[in-house]
Each structure stands twice: as C-alpha cells, then as structure tokens.
GUFINU-342610 format. One record per residue (C-alpha): residue in three letters; residue number from 0; x, y, z. Coordinates in Angstrom, 3 decimals. Layout:
{aa ALA	i NUM	east X	north Y	up Z}
...
//
This chain:
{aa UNK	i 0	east 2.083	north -2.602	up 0.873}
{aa UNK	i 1	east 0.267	north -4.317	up 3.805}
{aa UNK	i 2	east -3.168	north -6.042	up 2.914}
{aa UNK	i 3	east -4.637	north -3.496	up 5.356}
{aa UNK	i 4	east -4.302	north -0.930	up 3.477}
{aa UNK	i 5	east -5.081	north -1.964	up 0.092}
{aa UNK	i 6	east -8.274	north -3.149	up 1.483}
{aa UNK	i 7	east -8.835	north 0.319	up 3.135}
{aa UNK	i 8	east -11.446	north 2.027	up 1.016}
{aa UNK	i 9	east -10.379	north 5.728	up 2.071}
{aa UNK	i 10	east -6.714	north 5.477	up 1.469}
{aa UNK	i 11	east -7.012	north 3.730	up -1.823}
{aa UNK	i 12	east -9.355	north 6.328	up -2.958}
{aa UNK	i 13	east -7.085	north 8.495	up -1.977}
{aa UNK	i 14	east -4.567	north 7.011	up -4.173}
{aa UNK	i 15	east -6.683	north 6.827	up -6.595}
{aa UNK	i 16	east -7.564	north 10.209	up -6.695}
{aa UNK	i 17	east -4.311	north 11.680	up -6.980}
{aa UNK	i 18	east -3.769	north 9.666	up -10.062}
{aa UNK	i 19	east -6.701	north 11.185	up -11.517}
{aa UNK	i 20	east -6.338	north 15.035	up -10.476}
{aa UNK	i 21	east -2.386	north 14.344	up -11.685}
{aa UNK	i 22	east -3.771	north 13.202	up -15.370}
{aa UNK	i 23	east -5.901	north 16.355	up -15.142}
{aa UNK	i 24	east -3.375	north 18.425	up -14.662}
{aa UNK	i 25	east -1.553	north 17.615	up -16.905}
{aa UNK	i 26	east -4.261	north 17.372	up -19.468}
{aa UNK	i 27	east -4.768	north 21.181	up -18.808}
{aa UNK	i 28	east -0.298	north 21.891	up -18.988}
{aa UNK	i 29	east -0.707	north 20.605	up -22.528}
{aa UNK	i 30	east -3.627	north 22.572	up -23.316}
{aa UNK	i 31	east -2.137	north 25.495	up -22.071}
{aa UNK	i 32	east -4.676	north 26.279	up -19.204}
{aa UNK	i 33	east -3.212	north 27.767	up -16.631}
{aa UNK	i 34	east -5.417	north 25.381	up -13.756}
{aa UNK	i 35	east -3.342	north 23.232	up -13.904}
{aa UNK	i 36	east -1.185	north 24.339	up -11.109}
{aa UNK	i 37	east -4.218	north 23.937	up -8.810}
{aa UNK	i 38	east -4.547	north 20.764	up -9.555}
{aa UNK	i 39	east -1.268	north 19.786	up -9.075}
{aa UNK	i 40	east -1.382	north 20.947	up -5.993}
{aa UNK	i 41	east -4.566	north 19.012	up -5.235}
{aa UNK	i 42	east -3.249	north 16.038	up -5.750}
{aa UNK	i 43	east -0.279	north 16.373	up -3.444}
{aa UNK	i 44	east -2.010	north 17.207	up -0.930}
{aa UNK	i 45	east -4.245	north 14.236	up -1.262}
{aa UNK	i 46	east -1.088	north 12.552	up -1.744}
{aa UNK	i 47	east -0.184	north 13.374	up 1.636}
{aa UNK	i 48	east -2.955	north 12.587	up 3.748}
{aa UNK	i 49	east -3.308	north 9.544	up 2.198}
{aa UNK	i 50	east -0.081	north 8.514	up 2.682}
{aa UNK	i 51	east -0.474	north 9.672	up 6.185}
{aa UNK	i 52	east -3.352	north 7.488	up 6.512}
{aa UNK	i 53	east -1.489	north 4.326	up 5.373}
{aa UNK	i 54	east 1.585	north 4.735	up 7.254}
{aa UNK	i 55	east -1.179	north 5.075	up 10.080}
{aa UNK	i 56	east -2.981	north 1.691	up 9.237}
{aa UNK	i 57	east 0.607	north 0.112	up 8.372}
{aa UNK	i 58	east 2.134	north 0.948	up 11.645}
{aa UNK	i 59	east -1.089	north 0.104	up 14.000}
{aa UNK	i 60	east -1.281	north 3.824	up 15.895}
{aa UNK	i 61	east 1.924	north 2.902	up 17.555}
{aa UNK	i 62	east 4.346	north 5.592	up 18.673}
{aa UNK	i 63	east 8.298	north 4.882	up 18.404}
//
C-alpha cells in the first residue's frame, strides 16, 4: 500500500470499520442472532467504497 493512503484518515477508517462490523457479525452467527447478515453486508459495502477510495488516491484520478 502507498503511504497516501495509509495516511488517509477516511479510507483507513474505512478499513477499519469493516474489521469491526465483520467481528460483529460474526459475534451475532455464533450467538445465533439472525443480524448478522446485515452486518455482513455492511461491511462489504464499506469494503467497497473504501477500496474505491484507495485505488482512487493510489492511482492519482488518472484515467487509463
């Protein structure tokens, strides 16, 4: 990873985060709570965008 992004407050957050809401969910799996799926789903989709965001800060806006 570029030094641009780890210093990028929003993206590592985002990374982050996803741990979190991913030791959540599965938390509630072994607990048998059925919310987990929601947060599984949470955290890919803050997966995503934060991957989107690095790639973004990685690559410098450029388009190939």
């Amino acid at each position: 990873m570029n030094y641009k992004v780890l210093k990028d407050i929003k993206a590592m957050s985002g990374f982050v985060s996803t741990i979190k809401l991913s030791a959540i969910a599965v938390a509630l799996a072994i607990f048998n709570i059925s919310y987990w799926v929601i947060f599984v789903i949470l955290s890919i989709l803050v997966l995503s965008l934060s991957v989107f965001k690095a790639d973004k800060l990685y690559n410098g806006n450029k388009d190939n």
